[in-house]
C-alpha positions in Angstrom: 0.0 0.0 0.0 1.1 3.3 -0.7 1.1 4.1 3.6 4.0 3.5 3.4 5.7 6.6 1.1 3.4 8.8 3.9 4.9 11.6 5.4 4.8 10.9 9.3 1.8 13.5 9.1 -0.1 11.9 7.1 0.7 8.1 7.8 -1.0 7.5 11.0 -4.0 9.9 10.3 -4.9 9.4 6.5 -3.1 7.0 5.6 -4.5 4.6 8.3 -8.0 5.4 7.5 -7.5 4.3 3.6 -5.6 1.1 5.0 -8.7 0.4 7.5 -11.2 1.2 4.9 -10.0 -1.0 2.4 -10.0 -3.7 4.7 -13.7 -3.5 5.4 -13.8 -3.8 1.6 -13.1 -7.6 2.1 -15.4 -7.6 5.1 -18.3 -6.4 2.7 -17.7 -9.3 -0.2 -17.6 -11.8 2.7 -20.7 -10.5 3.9 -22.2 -10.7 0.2 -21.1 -14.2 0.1 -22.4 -15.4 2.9 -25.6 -13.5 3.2 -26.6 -13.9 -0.7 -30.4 -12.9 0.2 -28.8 -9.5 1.1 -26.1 -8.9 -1.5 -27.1 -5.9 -2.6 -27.4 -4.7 0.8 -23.9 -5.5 1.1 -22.7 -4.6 -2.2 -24.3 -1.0 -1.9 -22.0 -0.6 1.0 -19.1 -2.1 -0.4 -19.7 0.5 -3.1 -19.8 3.8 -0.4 -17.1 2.2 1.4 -15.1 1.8 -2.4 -16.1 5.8 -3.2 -14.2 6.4 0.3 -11.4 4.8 -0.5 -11.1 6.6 -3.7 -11.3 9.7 -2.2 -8.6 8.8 0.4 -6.6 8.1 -2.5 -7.4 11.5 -4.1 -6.3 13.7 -0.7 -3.4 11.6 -0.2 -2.5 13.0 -3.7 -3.4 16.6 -3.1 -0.8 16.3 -0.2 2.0 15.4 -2.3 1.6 11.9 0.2 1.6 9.9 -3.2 2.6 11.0 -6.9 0.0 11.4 -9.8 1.7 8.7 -11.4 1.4 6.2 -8.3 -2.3 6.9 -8.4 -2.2 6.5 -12.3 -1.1 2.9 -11.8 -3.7 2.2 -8.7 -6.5 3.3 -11.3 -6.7 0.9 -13.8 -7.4 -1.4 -10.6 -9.6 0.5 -9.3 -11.6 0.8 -12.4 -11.7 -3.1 -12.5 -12.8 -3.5 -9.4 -15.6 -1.1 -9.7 -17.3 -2.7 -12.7 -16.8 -6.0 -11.2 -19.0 -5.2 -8.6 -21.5 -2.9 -10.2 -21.8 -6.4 -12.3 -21.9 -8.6 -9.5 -24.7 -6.3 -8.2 -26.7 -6.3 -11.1 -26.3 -10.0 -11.8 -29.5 -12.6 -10.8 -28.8 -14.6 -8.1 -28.2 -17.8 -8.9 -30.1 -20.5 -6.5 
């Protein structure tokens, strides 16, 4: 994770908060698994929780904490991972 190229300012205040928000990412597609009559439920959050992370991402930019071409090579990722779930969302469940 990028954390680590954070400035001591930044590392234990922002750059915490995107580490811990990305980890309730995985907590969100467990939850989706497990609980398929409320995926959607769960996907919509792991969608606000994804936004949030983004975002993270963003400031940690516009404080010179990671460089506009470290983020360049996070968002083809990112872009993945976002139409995997909006597809996984929209998909019929499967019984």
């Amino acid at each position: 994770m990028a954390q680590k190229y954070y400035s001591k300012q930044f590392k234990y205040g922002l750059g915490e908060k995107t580490l811990n928000t990305a980890i309730e990412l995985f907590e969100y597609i467990q939850l989706a698994n497990m609980f398929k009559e409320n995926r959607k439920v769960h996907l919509n959050g792991f969608i606000i929780k994804f936004e949030t992370v983004k975002t993270l991402l963003r400031v940690a930019e516009d404080f010179h904490q990671i460089s506009i071409s470290k983020r360049a090579e996070m968002f083809p990722v990112i872009e993945r991972i976002g139409r995997q779930i909006t597809a996984w969302k929209n998909a019929p469940l499967k019984q």
